[in-house]
KEZA-783604 format. One record per residue (C-alpha): z, x, y; residue in one letter; chain. Coordinates in Angstrom, 3 decimals. Layout:
REC         w         u         v  code  unit
REC         Z         X         Y     A     A
...
***
This chain:
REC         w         u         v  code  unit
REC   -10.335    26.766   -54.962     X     A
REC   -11.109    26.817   -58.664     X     A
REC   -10.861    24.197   -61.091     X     A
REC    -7.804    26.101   -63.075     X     A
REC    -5.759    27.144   -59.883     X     A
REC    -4.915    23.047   -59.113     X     A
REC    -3.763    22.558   -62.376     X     A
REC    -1.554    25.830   -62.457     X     A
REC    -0.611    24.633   -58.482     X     A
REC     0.551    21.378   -59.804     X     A
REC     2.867    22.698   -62.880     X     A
REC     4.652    24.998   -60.405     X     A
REC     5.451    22.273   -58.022     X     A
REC     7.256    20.281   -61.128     X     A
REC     8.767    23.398   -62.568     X     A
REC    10.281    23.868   -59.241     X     A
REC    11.148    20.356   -58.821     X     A
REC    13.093    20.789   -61.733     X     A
REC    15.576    23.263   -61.604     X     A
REC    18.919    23.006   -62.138     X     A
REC    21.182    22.553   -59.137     X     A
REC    22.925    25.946   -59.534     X     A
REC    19.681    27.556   -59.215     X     A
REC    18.612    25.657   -56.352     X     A
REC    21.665    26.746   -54.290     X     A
REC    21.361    30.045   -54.410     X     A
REC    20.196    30.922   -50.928     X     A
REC    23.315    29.734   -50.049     X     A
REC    24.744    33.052   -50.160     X     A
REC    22.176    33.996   -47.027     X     A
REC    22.766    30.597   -45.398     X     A
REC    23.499    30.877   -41.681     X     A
REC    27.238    29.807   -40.716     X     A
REC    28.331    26.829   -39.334     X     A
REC    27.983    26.092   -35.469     X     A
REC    31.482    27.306   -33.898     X     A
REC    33.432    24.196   -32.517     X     A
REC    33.919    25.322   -29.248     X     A
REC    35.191    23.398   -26.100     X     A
REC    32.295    21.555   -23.970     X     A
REC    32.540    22.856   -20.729     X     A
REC    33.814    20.333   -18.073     X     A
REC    32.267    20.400   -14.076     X     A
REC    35.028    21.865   -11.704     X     A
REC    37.565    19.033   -10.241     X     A
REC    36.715    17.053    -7.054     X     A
REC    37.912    13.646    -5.707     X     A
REC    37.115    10.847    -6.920     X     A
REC    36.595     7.845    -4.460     X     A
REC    35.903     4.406    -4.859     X     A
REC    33.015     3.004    -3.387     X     A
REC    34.288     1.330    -0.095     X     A
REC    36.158     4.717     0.977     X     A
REC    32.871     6.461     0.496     X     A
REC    31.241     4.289     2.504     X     A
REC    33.879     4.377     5.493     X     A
REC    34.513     7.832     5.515     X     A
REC    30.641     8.434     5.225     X     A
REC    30.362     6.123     8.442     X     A
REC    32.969     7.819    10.326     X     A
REC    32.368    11.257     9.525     X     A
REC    28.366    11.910     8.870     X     A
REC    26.878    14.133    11.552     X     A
REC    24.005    12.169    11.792     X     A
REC    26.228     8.943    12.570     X     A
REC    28.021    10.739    15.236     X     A
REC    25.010    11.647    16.982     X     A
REC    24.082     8.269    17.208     X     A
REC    27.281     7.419    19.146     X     A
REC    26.747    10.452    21.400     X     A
REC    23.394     8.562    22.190     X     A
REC    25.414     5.773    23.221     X     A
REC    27.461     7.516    25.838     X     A
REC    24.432     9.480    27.015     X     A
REC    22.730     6.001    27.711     X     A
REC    26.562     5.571    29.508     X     A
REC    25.508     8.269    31.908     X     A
REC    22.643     6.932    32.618     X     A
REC    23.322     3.646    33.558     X     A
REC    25.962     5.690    35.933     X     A
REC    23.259     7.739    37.470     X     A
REC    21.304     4.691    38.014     X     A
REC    23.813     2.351    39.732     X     A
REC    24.181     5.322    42.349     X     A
REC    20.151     4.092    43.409     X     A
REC    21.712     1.116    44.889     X     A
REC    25.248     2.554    45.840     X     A
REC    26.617     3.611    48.821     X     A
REC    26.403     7.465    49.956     X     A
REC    28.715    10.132    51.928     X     A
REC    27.658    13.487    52.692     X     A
REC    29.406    16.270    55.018     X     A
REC    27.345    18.458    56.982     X     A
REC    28.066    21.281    58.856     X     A
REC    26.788    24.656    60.514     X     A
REC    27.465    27.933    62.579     X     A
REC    25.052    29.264    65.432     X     A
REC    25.360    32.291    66.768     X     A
REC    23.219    33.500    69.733     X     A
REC    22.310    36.577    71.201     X     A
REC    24.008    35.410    74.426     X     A
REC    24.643    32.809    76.160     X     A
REC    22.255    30.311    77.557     X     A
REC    21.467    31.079    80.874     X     A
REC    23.024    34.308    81.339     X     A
REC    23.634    33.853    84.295     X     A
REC    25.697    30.846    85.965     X     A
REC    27.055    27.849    83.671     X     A
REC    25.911    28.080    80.287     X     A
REC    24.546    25.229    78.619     X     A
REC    24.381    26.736    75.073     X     A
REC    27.366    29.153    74.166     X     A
REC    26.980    31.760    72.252     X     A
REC    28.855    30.506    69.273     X     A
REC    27.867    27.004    68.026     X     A
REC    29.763    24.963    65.294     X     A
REC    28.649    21.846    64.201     X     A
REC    29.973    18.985    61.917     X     A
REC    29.120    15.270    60.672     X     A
REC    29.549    12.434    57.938     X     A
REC    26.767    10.724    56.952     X     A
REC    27.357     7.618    55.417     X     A
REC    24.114     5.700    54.007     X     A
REC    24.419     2.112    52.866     X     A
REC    21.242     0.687    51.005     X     A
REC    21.096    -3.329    51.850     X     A
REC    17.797    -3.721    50.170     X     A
REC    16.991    -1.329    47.197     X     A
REC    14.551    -3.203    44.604     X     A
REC    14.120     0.293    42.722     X     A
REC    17.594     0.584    42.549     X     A
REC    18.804    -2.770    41.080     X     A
REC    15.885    -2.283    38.730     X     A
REC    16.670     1.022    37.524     X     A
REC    20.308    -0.099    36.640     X     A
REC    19.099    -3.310    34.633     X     A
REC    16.382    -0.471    32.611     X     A
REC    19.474     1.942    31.985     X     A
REC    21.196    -0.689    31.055     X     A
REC    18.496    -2.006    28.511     X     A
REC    18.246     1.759    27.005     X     A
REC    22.151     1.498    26.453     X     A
REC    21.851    -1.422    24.487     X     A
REC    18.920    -0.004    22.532     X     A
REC    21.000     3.302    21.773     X     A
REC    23.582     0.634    20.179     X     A
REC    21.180    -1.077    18.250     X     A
REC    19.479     2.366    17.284     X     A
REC    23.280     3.739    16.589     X     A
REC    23.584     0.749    14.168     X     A
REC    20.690     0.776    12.541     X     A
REC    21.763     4.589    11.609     X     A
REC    24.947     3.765    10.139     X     A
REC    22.721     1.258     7.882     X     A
REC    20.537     3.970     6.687     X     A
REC    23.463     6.607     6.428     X     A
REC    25.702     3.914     4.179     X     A
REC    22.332     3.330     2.181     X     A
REC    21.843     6.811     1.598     X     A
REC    25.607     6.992     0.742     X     A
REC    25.754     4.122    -1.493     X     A
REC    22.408     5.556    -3.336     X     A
REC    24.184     9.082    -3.738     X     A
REC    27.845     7.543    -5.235     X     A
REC    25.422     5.297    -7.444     X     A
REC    23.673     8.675    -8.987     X     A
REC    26.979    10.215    -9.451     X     A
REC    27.767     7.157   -11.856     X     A
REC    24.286     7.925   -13.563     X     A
REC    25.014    11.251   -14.094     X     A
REC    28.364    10.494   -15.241     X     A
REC    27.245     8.055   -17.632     X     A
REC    24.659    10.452   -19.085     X     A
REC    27.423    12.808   -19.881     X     A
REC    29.590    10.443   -21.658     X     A
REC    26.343     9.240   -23.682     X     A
REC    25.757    12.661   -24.351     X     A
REC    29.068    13.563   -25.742     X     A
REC    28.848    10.870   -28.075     X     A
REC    26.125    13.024   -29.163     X     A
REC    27.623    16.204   -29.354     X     A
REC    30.152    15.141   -31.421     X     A
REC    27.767    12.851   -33.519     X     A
REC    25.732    16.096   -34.003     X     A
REC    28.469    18.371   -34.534     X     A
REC    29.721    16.312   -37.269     X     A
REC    26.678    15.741   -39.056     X     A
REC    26.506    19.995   -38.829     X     A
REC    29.666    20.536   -40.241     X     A
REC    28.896    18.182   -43.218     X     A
REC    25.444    19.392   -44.043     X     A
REC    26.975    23.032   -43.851     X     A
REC    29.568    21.839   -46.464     X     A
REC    27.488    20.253   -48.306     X     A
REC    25.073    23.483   -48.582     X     A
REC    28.722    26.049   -49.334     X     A
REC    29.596    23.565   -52.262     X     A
REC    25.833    23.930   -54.205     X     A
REC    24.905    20.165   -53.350     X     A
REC    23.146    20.705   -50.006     X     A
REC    19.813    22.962   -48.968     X     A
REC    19.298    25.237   -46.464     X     A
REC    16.660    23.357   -44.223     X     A
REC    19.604    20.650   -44.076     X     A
REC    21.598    22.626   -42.308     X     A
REC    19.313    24.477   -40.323     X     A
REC    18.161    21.247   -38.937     X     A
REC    21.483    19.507   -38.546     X     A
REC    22.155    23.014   -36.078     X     A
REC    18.898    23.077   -34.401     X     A
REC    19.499    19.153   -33.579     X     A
REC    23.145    19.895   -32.447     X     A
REC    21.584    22.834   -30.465     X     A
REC    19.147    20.513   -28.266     X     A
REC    22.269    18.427   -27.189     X     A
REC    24.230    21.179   -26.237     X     A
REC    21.079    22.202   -24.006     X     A
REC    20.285    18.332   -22.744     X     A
REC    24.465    18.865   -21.564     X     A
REC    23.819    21.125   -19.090     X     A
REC    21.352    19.423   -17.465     X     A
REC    23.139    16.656   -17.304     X     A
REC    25.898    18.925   -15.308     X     A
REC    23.386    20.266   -13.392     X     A
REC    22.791    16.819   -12.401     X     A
REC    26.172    15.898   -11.995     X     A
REC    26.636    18.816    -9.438     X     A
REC    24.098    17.733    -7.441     X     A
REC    24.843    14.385    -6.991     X     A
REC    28.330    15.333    -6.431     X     A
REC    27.200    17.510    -3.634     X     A
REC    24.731    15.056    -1.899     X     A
REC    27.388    12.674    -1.775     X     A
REC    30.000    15.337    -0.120     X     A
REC    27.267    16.187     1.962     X     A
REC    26.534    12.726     3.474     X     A
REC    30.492    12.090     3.650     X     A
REC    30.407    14.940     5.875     X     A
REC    33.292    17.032     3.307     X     A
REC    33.581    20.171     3.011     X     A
REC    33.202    20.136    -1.037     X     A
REC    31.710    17.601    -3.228     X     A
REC    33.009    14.421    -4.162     X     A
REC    32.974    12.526    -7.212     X     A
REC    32.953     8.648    -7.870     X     A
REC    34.777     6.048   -10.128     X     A
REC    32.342     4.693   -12.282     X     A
REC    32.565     1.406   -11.543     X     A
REC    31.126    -0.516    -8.088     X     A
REC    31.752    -3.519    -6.636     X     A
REC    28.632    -4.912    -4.605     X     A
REC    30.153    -7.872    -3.943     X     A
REC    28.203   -11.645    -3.675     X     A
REC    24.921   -11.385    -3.421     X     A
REC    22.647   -13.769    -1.465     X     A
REC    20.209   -16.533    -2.530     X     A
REC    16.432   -14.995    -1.952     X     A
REC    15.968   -18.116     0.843     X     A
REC    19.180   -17.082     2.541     X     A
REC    18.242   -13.225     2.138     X     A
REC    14.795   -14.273     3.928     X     A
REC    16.633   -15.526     6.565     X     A
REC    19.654   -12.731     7.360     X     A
REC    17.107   -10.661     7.345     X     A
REC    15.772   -11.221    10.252     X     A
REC    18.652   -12.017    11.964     X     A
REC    21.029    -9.549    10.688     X     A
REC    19.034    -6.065    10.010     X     A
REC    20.135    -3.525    12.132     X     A
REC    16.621    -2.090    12.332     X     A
REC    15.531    -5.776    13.354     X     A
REC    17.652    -6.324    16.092     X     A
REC    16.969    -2.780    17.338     X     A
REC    13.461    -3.688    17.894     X     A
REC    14.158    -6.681    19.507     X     A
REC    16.275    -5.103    21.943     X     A
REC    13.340    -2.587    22.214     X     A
REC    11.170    -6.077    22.843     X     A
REC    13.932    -7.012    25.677     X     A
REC    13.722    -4.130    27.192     X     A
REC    10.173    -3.861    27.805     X     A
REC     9.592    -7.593    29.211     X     A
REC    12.566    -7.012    31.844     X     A
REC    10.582    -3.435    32.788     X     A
REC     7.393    -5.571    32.433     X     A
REC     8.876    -7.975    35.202     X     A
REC    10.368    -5.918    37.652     X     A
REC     6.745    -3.932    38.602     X     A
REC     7.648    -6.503    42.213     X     A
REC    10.212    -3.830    42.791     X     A
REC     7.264    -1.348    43.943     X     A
REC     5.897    -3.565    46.484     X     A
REC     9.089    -4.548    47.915     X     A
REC    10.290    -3.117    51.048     X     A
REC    13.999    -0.603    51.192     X     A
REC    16.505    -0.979    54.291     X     A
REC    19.813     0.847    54.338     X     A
REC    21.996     1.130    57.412     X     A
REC    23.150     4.800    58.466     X     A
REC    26.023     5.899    60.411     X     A
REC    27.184     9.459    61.417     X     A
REC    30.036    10.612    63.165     X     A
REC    29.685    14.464    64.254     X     A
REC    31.601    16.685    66.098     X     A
REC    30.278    20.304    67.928     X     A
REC    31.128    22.917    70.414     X     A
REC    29.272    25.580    72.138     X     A
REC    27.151    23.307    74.130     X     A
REC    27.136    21.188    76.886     X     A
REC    23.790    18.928    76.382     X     A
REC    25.398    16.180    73.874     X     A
REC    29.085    15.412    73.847     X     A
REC    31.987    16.793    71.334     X     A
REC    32.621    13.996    69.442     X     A
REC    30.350    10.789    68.964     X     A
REC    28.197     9.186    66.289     X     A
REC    25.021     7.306    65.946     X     A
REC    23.943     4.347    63.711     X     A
REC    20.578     3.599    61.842     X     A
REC    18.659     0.648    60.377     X     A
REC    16.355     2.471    57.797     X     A
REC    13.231     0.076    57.120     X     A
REC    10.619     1.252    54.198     X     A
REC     7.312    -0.666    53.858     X     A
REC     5.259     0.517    51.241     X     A
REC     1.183     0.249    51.997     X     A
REC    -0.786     1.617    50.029     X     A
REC     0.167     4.522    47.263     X     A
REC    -3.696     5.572    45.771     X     A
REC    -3.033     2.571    42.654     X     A
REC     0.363     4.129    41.326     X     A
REC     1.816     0.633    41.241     X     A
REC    -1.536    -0.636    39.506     X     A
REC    -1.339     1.947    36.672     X     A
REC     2.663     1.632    36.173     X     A
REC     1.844    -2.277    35.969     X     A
REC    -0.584    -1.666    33.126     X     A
REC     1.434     0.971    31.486     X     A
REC     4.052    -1.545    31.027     X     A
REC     1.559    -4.470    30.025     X     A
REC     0.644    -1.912    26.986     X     A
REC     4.397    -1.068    25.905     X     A
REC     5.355    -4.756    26.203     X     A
REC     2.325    -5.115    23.844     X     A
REC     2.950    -1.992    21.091     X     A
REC     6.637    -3.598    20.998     X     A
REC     5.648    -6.792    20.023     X     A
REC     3.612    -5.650    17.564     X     A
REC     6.133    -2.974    16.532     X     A
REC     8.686    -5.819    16.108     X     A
REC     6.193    -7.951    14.157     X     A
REC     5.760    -5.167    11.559     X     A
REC     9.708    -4.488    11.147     X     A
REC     9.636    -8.280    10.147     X     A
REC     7.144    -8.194     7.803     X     A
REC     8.492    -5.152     5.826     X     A
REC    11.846    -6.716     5.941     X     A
REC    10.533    -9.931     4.509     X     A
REC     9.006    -7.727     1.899     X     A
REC    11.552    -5.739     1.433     X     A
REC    13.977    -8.394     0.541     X     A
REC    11.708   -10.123    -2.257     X     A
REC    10.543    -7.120    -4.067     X     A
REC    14.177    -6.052    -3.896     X     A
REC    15.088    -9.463    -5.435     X     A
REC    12.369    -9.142    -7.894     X     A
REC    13.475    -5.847    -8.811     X     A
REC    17.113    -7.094    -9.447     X     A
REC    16.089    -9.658   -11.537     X     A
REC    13.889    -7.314   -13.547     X     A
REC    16.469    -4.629   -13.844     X     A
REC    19.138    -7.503   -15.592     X     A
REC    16.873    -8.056   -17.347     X     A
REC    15.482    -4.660   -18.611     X     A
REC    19.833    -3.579   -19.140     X     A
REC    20.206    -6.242   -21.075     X     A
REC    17.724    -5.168   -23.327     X     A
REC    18.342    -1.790   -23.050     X     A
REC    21.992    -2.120   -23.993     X     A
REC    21.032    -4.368   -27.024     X     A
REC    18.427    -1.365   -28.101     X     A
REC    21.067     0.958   -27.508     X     A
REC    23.372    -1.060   -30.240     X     A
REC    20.536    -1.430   -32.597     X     A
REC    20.575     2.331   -32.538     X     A
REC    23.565     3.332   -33.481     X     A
REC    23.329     0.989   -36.001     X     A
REC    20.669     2.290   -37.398     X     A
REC    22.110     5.956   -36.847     X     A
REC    25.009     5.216   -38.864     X     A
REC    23.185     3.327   -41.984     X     A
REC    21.277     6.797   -41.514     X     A
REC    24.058     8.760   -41.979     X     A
REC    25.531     6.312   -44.904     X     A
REC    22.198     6.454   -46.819     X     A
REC    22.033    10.429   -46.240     X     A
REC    25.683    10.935   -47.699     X     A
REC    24.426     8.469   -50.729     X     A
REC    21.952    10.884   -51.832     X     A
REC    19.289     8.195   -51.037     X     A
REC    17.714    10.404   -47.819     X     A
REC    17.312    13.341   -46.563     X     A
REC    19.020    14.423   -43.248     X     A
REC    15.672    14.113   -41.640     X     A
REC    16.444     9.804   -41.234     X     A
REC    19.744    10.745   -39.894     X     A
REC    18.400    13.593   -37.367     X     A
REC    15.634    10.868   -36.257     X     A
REC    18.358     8.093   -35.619     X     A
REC    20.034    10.111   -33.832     X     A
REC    17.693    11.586   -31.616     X     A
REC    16.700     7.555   -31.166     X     A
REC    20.086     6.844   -30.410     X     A
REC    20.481     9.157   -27.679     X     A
REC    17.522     7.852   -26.406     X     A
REC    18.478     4.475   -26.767     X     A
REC    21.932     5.603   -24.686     X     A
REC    20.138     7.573   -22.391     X     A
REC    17.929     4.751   -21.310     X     A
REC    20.443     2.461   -20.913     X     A
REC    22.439     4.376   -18.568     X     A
REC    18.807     5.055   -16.604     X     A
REC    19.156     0.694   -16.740     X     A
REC    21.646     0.434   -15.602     X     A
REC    21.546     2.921   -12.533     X     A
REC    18.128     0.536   -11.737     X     A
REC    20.244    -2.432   -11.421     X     A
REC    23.092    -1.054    -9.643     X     A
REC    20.601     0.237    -7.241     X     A
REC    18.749    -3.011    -6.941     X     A
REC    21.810    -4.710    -6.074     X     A
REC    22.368    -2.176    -3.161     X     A
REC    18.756    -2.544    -2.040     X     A
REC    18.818    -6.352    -2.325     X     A
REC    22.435    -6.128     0.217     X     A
REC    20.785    -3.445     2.825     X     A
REC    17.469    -5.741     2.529     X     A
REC    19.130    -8.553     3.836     X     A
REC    21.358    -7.205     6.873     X     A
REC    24.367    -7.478     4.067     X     A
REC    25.166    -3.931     3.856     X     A
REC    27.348    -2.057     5.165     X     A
***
């Protein structure tokens, strides 16, 4: 640059600086209109439930849930089929011979040429090891299926109770962000009156619009959001539409972190599941004596027959059935040490679910405590905002600032409200995980 242009650059600036009002107003012929105050879209209607119906009707309705019971009454079945091991048995036989002729031809015949046969055969088993066994297994896998079945509705009311929580959060967001819109919308309006009646300028306005733009944009987000929380809750409620929550929640009395560390692992679903898994596997473990040990059953058959002369019409035998096992090539060796290593992975299995439990339940306490804390600040930062927003807006209207403080604050202030509703959610959420955590919830 030369050395006369920054002289000339500077007298220009204060020349401008100095015009008279009128003048400076002018563009406000070519100024863009005002923002049109239109009504903010709403999401379509659902139901609204409070959080204990969404719970039960999650529990009772979720497909997932009723698969679990149908578990149940499939390990029913099987505790029928196996009680049949050791059960008594009746079977009808029967059967039709015919012959080319009779036998001999000639003379008396000792086999006609037509045959018919029939007989009951009842079986009793006196000893059956196997059998007596196999009920007491079915009958361990039925009480697993209950414990798994539970555990299920835990996970299934935690998912529910995570999805009514992030309807609130969504929900909150959009109340926060009306505040805005209308915040925005005013501060439009006045910095477009302010430009029509000479006192305003252009990049005032422009800014106040572009500012109430972005909110209207952050909105639908928000309802985006909002939908799909709605649906993920309908979905795990197993409706046919989505559902929407009140926005408040009642947790209930939560427990001391010593007696959390306790119900934990004595009340988890997930727990008691494995320890039934535990049971089950030292009862198989124990009954491997059922392979060496011998079966008898008694057997007794009536029959009835024509067509031949050898045995009588009607009569019936009876049985004593005896069943030594020798020697089987080491099956019973490798079923005994097939069980010694399941016995073993479930122990260890159950030792793991009680560690994460444990851990579960102090970083969820940890987490609660930091999340009070963290809304409590949050909401106080949230005041201070506004605040701030409207000495913004007071100071602006003065003359003292320029709408750029008053776009800032409130930008900060939606932040501000945005983050406390994201607090909040946190500790909401903490409080669930704290009550699941500690066999609490549902």
């Amino acid at each position: 640059m030369r050395r006369w242009q920054l002289p000339l650059a500077s007298v220009c600036l204060l020349c401008l600086a100095g015009r008279p009002p009128a003048r400076a107003a002018e563009p406000a012929t070519s100024a863009p209109s005002a923002p049109a105050v239109e009504p903010v879209p709403e999401p379509p209607d659902a139901p609204r439930l409070a959080f204990d119906e969404a719970i039960r009707r999650a529990l009772a309705r979720n497909p997932t849930v009723a698969v679990a019971l149908a578990e149940i009454r499939r390990a029913d079945a099987l505790v029928q089929e196996a009680r049949a091991g050791w059960y008594p048995s009746l079977a009808g036989n029967g059967s039709y011979t015919r012959l080319d002729h009779d036998r001999p031809r000639n003379g008396p015949s000792v086999l006609k040429e037509d045959q018919l046969y029939g007989s009951l055969t009842l079986t009793v088993p006196l000893v059956a090891p196997q059998g007596w066994t196999a009920e007491r297994h079915a009958e361990d896998s039925r009480r697993i299926a209950e414990a798994s079945a539970a555990d299920m509705r835990r996970l299934v009311a935690q998912a529910t109770g995570n999805a009514f929580i992030a309807v609130i959060a969504q929900r909150l967001q959009l109340r926060s962000n009306d505040t805005a819109i209308a915040n925005s919308r005013a501060h439009a309006e006045y910095a477009h009156t302010r430009l029509l009646g000479g006192i305003g300028r252009s990049i005032d306005d422009v800014r106040a619009q572009q500012d109430l733009a972005t909110v209207m944009a952050q909105r639908q987000a928000v309802l985006t959001g909002l939908g799909r929380a709605r649906e993920a809750l309908g979905v795990l409620m197993g409706a046919a539409e989505p559902v929407d929550a009140v926005e408040t929640v009642d947790l209930g009395a939560l427990p001391s972190l010593a007696t959390a560390l306790d119900d934990a692992t004595a009340r988890r679903s997930d727990v008691q599941a494995q320890k039934a898994r535990v049971t089950a596997a030292e009862t198989l473990r124990k009954d491997t004596w059922a392979y060496y040990a011998p079966y008898l059953a008694a057997v007794g058959q009536p029959f009835a027959q024509t067509g031949q002369e050898i045995l009588p019409k009607l009569g019936w035998q009876a049985q004593l059935l005896l069943t030594l096992p020798l020697y089987d090539g080491g099956q019973r060796g490798g079923i005994a040490h097939e069980r010694d290593a399941t016995l073993d992975e479930a122990r260890l299995d159950l030792d793991a679910v009680l560690r994460q439990a444990r851990s579960e339940v102090r970083v969820a306490f940890e987490s609660m405590l930091h999340a009070d804390q963290a809304l409590a600040w949050a909401r106080d930062a949230a005041a201070l905002a506004k605040r701030a927003y409207e000495l913004a807006v007071l100071a602006y209207k003065a003359g003292a600032t320029t709408n750029l403080e008053v776009i800032d604050a409130a930008r900060q202030a939606r932040d501000a409200d945005s983050g406390a509703a994201a607090a909040g959610d946190v500790a909401r959420r903490a409080r669930l995980d704290l009550l699941v955590a500690s066999g609490h919830f549902p």
